[in-house]
RODO-2510 file (C-alpha; in nm, 4 decimals, decimal comma):
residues 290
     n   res          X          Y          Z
     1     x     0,9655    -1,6125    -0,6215
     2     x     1,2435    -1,4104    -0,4121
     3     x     1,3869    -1,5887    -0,1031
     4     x     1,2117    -1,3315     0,0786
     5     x     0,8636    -1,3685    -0,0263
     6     x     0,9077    -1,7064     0,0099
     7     x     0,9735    -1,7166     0,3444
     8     x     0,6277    -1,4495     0,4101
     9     x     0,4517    -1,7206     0,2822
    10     x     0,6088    -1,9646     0,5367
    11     x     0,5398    -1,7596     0,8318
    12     x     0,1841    -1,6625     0,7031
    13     x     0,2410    -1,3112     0,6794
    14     x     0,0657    -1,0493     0,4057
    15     x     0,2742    -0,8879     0,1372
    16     x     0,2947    -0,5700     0,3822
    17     x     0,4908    -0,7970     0,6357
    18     x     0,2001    -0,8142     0,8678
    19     x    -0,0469    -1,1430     0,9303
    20     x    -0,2881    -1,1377     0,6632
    21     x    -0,6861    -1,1368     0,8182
    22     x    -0,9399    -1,3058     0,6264
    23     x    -1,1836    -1,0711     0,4798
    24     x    -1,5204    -1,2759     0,4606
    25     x    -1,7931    -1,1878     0,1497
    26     x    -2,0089    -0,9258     0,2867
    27     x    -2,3840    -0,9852     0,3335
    28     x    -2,6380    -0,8503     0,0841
    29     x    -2,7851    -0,5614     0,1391
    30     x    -3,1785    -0,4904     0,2577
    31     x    -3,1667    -0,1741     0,0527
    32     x    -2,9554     0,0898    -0,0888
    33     x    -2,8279     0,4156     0,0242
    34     x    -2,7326     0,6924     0,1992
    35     x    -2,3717     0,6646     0,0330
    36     x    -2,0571     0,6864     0,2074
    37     x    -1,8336     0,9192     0,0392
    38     x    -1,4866     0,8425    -0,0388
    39     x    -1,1987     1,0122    -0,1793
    40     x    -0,8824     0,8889    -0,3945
    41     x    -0,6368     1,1346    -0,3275
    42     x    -0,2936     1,1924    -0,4143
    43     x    -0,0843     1,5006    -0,5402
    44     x     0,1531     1,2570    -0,7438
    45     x     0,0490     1,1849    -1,0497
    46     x     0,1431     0,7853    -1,1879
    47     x     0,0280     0,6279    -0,8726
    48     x    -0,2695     0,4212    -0,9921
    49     x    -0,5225     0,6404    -0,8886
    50     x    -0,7800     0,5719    -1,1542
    51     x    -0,7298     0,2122    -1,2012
    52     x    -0,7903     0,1923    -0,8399
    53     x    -1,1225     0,4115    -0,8330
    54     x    -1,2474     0,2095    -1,1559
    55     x    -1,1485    -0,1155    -1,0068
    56     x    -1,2287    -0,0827    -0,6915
    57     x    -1,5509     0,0360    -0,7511
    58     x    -1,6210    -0,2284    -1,0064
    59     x    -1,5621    -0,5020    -0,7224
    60     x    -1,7730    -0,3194    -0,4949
    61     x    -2,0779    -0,3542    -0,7861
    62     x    -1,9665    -0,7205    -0,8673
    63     x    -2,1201    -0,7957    -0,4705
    64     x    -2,3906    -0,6044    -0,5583
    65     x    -2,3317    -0,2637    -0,3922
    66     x    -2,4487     0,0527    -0,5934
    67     x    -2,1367     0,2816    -0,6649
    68     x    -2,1203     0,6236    -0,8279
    69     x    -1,7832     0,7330    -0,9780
    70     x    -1,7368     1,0771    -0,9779
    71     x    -1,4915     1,1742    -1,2403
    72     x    -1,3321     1,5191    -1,0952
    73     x    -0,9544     1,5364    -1,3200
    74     x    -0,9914     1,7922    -1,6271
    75     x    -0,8428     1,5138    -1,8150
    76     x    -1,0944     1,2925    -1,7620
    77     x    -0,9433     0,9546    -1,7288
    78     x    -1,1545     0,7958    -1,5381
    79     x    -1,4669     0,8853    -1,7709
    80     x    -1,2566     0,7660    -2,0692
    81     x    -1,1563     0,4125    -1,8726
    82     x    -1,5238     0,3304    -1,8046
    83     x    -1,6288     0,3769    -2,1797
    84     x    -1,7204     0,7318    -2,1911
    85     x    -1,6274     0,9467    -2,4601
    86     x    -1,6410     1,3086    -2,1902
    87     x    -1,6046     1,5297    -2,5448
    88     x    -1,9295     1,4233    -2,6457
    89     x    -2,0691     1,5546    -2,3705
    90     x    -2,2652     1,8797    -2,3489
    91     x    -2,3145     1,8829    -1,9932
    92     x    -2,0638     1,7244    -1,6696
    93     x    -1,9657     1,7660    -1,3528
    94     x    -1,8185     2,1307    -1,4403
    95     x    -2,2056     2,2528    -1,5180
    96     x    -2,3032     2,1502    -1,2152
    97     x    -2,0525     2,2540    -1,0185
    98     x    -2,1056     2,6299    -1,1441
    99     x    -2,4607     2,6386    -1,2461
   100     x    -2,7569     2,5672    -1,0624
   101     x    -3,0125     2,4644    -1,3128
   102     x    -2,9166     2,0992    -1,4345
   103     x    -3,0081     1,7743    -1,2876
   104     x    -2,7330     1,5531    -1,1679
   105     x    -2,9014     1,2490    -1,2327
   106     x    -2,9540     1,3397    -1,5947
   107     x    -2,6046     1,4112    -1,5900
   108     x    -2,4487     1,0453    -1,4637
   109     x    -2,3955     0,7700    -1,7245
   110     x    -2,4339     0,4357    -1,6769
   111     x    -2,1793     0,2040    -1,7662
   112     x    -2,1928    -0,1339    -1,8905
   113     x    -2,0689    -0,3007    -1,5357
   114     x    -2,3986    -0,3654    -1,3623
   115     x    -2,4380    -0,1372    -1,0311
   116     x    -2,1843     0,0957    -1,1163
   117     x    -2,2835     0,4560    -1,2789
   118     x    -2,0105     0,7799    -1,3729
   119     x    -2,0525     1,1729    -1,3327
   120     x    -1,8137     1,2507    -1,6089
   121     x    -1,5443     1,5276    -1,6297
   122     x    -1,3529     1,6722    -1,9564
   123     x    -1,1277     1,9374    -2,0251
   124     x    -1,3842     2,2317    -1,9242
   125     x    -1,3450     2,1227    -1,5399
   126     x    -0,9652     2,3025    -1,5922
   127     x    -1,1628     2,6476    -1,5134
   128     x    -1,3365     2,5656    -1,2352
   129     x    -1,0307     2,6123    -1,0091
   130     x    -1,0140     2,9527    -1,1215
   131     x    -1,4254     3,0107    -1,1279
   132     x    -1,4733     2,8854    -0,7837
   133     x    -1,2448     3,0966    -0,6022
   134     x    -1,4638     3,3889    -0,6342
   135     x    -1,8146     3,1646    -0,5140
   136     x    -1,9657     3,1439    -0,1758
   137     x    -1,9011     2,8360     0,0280
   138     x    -1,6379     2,7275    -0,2652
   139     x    -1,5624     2,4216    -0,0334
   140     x    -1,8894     2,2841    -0,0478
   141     x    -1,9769     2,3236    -0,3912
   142     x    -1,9607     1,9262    -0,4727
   143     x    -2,1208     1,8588    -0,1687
   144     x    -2,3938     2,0316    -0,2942
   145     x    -2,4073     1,8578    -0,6226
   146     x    -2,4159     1,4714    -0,4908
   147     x    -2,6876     1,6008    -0,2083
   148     x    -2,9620     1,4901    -0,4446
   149     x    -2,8159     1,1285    -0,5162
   150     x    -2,7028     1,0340    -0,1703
   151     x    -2,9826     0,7987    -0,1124
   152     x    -2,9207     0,5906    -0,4439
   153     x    -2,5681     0,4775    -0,4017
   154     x    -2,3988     0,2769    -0,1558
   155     x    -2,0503     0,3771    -0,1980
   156     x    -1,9695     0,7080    -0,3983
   157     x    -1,5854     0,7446    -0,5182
   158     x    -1,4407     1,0297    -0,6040
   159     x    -1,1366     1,0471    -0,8302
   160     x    -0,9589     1,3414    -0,7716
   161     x    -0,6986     1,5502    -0,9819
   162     x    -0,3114     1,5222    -0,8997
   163     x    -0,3021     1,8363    -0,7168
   164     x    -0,4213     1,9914    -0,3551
   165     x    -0,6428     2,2082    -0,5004
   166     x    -0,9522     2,3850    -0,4953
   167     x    -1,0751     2,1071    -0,6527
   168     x    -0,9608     1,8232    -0,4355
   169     x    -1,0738     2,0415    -0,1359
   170     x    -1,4112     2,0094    -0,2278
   171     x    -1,3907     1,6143    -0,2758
   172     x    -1,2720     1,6181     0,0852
   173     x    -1,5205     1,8588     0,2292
   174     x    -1,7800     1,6056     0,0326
   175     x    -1,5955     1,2734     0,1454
   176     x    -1,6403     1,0104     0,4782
   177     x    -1,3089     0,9105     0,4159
   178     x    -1,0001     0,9138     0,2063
   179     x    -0,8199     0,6785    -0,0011
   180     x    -0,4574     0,7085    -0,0425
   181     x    -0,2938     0,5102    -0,3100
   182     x     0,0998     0,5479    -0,2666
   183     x     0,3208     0,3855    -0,5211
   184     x     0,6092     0,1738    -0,3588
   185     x     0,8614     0,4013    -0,4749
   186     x     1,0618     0,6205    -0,1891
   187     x     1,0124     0,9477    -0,3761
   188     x     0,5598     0,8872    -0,4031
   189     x     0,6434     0,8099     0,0192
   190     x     0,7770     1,1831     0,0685
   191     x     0,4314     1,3715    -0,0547
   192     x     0,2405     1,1668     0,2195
   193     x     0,3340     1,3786     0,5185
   194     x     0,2169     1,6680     0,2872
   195     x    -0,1240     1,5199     0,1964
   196     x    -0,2054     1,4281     0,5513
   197     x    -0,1591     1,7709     0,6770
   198     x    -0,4032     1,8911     0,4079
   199     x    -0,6203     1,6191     0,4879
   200     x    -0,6168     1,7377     0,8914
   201     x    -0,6728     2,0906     0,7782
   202     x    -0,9717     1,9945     0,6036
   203     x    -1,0820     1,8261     0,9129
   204     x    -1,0526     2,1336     1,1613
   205     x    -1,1873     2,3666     0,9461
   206     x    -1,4424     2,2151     0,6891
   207     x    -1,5230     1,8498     0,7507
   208     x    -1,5049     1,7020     1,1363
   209     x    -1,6108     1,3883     1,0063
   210     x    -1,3506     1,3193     0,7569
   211     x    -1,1396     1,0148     0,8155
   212     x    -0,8803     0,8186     0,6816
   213     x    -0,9802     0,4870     0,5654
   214     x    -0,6738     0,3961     0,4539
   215     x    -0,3658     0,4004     0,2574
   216     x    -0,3276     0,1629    -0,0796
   217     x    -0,0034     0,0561    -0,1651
   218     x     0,0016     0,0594    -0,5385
   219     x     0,2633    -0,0795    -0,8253
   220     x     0,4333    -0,3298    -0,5792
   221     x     0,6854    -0,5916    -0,6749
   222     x     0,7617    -0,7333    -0,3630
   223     x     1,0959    -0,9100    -0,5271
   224     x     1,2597    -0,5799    -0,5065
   225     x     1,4027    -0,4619    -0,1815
   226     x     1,3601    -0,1681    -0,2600
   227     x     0,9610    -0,1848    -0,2796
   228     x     0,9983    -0,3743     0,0369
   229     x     1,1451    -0,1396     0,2261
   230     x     0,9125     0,1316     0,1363
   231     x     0,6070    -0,0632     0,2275
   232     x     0,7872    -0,1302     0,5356
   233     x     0,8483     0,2349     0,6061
   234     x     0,4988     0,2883     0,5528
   235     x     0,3215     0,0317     0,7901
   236     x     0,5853     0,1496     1,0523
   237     x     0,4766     0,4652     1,0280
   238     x     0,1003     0,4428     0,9844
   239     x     0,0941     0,1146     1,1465
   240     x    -0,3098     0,0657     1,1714
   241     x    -0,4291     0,2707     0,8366
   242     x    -0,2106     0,1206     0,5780
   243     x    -0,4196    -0,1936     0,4024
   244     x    -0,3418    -0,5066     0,4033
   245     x    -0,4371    -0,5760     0,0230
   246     x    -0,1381    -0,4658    -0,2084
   247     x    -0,1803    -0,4258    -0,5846
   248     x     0,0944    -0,5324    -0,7608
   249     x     0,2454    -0,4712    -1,1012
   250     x     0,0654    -0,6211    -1,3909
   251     x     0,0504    -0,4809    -1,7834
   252     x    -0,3270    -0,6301    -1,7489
   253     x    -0,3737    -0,3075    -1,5856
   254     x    -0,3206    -0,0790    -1,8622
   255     x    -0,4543    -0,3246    -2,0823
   256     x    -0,7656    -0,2942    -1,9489
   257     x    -0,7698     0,0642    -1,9329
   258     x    -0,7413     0,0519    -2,3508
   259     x    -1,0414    -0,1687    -2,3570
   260     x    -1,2360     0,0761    -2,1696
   261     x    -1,2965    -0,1896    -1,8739
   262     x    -1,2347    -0,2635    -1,5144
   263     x    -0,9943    -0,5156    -1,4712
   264     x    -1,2650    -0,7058    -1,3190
   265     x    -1,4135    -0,8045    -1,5967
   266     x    -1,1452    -0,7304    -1,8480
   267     x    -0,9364    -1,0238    -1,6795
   268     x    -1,1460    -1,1497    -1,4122
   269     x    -0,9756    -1,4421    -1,3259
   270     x    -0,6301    -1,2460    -1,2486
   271     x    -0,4595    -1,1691    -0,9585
   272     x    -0,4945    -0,7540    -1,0509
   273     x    -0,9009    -0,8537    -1,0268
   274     x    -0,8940    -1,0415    -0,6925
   275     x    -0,6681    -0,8007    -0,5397
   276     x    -0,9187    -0,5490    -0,5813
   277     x    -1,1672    -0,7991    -0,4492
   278     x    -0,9990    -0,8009    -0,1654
   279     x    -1,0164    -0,4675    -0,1130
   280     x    -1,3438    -0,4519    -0,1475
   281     x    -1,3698    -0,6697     0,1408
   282     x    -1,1204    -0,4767     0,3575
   283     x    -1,3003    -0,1762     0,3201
   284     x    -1,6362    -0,3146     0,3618
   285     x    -1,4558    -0,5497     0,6959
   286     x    -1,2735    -0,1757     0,8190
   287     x    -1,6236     0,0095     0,7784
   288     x    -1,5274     0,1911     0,5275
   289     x    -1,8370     0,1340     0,2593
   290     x    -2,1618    -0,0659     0,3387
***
């Protein structure tokens, strides 16, 4: 352990510098439903995105919320990383998004983490960008598709593309709130400034309600001063939206990803797993999923 992290510890401050809150075990829920909608967005590509949306969503299952992953990258990663094979699929998120006579629910797979269901992506979801432009109410196509399933999910996460989009447009017309996971690396810490502005723009014109829930530092090694001072940078400048949970470095990550598993329950018992534990709590403490 680095001088500095040891002396965080000492003066019982979090790895973003700031006292670290207890996040209690949420209550179980009565019932289940209407979802909050949430969006992982960021234009960088590399940044932990889909680890995050597959972990994070496995931890919210594991205390026995209902989550929906919706899988909307034409290279379907996230479909791939929860066991899914997307090119045996005949029908995903792309047919519903541009035709109006399938079922959604016969469209999302299960997965074999209890609680926790996928609408799959492949390669075909490329076009869409290019196929949408010319619809009415392009925005709010996705919207449209999840209408039907709002009431069976707690907590629906979307994992977006590494782009701003048509398609990551619609995920935020569609979303409560965004996610933004930002590597601890000063060049990921320039695009933020960018992605807020989109995210703004979304909220004046297409979705009042959109909020930020909060922004995920990803890949941290907080021996490095270097990842330090970026995470500092951060909190200083969004000093109440920036988490408190950091995820750190580990190959269990993209071991896990091989196997087809969330690190959950790929390595349960690691500190990758409770870190995403933790911010299942956070989110669940902030208000940010049931």
């Amino acid at each position: 352990m680095s001088d500095t992290a040891a002396q965080t510890l000492e003066l019982g401050l979090g790895p973003t510098g700031r006292p670290l809150p207890e996040f209690p075990e949420p209550p179980a829920l009565d019932g289940h439903g209407p979802a909050r909608v949430i969006s992982m967005v960021n234009q960088k590509g590399g940044v932990g995105k889909t680890t995050s949306v597959i972990s994070l969503g496995a931890a919210l299952a594991e205390i026995g919320r209902r989550v929906l992953l919706v899988d909307l990258d034409p290279q379907g990663a996230l479909s791939a990383g929860t066991g899914i094979n997307p090119y045996d699929l005949d029908v995903t998120v792309y047919n519903l998004l541009m035709e109006r006579d399938h079922d959604v629910r016969e469209v999302i797979q299960e997965t074999r983490t209890e609680n926790l269901d996928v609408l799959p992506a492949n390669i075909d979801l490329s076009a869409a960008e290019v196929t949408l432009v010319n619809e009415v109410a392009r925005e709010m196509a996705l919207a449209r598709v999840l209408r039907p399933v709002m009431d069976d999910y707690d907590v629906i996460i979307i994992d977006c593309q590494p782009s701003l989009g048509l398609l990551t447009i619609n995920a935020l017309a569609a979303s409560h709130g965004v996610i933004i996971p930002l590597e601890a690396e000063y060049f990921a810490l320039r695009g933020v400034a960018l992605l807020v502005e989109t995210i703004e723009k979304v909220q004046d014109r297409i979705n009042p309600a959109l909020e930020i829930d909060g922004i995920l530092i990803t890949m941290f090694d907080q021996r490095t001063l270097h990842a330090r001072e970026v995470c500092a940078r951060v909190v200083e400048a969004f000093p109440d939206v920036v988490f408190h949970t950091t995820i750190n470095r580990t190959v269990k990550f993209p071991d896990a990803s091989v196997a087809a598993e969330p690190i959950t329950s790929f390595a349960s018992n690691t500190k990758g797993a409770d870190a995403y534990r933790q911010l299942a709590r956070e989110l669940i403490a902030r208000g940010g999923a049931a």
